[in-house]
VOTOR-783371 format. One line per field, with one value per residue (C-alpha): residue number from 1; residue in three letters; x, y, z. Coordinates in Angstrom, 1 decimal. Example, Ala and Ser with C-alpha at 12.3 -4.5 7.8 and 13.67 -1.06 7.14 Angstrom:
! residues 2
n: [1; 2]
res: [Ala; Ser]
c1: [12.3; 13.7]
c2: [-4.5; -1.1]
c3: [7.8; 7.1]
***
This chain:
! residues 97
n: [1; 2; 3; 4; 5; 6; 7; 8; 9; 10; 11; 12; 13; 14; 15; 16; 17; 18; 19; 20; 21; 22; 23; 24; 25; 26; 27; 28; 29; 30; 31; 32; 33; 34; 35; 36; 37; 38; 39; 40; 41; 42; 43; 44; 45; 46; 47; 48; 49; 50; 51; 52; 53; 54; 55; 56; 57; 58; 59; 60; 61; 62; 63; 64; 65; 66; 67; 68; 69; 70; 71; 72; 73; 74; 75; 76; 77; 78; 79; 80; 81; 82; 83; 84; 85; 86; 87; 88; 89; 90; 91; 92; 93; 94; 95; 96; 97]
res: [Unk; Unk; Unk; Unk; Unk; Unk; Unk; Unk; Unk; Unk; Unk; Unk; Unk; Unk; Unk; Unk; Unk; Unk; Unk; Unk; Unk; Unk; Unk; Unk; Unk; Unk; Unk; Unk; Unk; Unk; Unk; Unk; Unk; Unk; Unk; Unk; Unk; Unk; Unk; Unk; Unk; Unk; Unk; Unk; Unk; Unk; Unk; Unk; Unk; Unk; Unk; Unk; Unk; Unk; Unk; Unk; Unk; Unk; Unk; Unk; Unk; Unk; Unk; Unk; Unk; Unk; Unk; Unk; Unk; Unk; Unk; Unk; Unk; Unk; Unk; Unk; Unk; Unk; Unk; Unk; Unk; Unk; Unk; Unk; Unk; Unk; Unk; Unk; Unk; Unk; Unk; Unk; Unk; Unk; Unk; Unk; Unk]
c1: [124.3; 120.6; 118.6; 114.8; 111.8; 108.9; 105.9; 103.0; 100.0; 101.3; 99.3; 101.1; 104.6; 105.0; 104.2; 106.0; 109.3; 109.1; 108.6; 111.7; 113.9; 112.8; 114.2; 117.5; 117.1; 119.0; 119.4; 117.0; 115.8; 112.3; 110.0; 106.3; 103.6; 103.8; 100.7; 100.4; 97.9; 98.7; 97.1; 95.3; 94.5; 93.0; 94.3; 96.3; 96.3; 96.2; 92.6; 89.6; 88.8; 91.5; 92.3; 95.4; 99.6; 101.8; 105.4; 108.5; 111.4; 114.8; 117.7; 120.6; 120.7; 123.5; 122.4; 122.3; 119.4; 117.0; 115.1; 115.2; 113.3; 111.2; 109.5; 108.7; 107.6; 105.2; 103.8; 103.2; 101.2; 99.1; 98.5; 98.0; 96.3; 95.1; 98.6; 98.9; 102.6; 104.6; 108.6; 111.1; 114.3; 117.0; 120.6; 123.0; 126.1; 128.6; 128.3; 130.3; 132.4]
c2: [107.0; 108.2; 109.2; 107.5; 109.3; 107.4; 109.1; 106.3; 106.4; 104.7; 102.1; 100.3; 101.1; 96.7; 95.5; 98.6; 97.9; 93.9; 95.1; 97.0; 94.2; 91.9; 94.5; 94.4; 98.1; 97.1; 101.0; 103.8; 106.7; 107.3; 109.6; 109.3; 111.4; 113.5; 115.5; 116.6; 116.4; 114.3; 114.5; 111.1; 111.1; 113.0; 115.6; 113.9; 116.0; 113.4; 115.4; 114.8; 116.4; 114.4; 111.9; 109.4; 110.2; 109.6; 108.0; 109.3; 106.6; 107.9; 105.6; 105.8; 103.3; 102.7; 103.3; 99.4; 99.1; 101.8; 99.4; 96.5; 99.0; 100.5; 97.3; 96.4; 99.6; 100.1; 95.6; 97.1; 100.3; 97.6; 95.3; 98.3; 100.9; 102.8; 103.0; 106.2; 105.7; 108.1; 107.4; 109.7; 109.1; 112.0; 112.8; 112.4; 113.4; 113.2; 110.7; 112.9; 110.5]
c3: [104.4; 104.9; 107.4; 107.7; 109.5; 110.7; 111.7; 112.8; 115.1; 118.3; 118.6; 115.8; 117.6; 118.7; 114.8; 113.0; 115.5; 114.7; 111.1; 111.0; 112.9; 110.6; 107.7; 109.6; 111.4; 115.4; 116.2; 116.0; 118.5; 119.0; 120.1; 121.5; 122.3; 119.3; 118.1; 114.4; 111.2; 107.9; 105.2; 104.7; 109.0; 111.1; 113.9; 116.6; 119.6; 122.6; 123.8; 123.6; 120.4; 118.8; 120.7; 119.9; 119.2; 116.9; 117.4; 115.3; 114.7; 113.5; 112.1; 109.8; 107.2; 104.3; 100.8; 99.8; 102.4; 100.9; 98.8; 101.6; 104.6; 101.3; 100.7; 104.4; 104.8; 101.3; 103.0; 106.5; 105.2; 103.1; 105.8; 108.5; 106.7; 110.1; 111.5; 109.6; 108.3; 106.9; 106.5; 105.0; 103.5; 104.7; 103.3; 106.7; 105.6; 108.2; 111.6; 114.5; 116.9]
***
């Protein structure tokens, strides 16, 4: 199992969720409203000096999927170069019931 952490500009939160259904991803928790600073965009503060959020995206995915959520991810930074996207693959070792 791994954990994947997606940090995007929310404005591309419709066509980065659709991406990741397509990929097979049904469950994740997500966060909005998030201010930060990459380092290929700029601040993101939600004021006026830096206007615009980001959204974070959490989901557990089994190893076999890695490459699948990869390659949707690596075709919608391509085709949505502004939407800022940053993902992160995680080691989650243990699921608590």
């Amino acid at each position: 199992m791994k954990m994947l952490l997606v940090v995007y500009n929310e404005v591309a939160d419709e066509d980065l969720l659709a991406t990741l259904k397509k990929a097979g991803i049904t469950a994740y928790t997500k966060t909005s409203e998030v201010g930060g600073e990459g380092s290929e965009t700029e601040p993101k503060s939600g004021m006026h000096d830096w206007p615009g959020r980001n959204d974070v995206l959490f989901t557990v995915i089994q190893n076999g999927e890695i490459s699948i959520i990869h390659k949707a991810l690596s075709v919608f930074k391509k085709d949505q170069p502004k939407s800022g996207i940053r993902s992160f693959i995680l080691p989650a070792e243990e699921q608590i019931l």
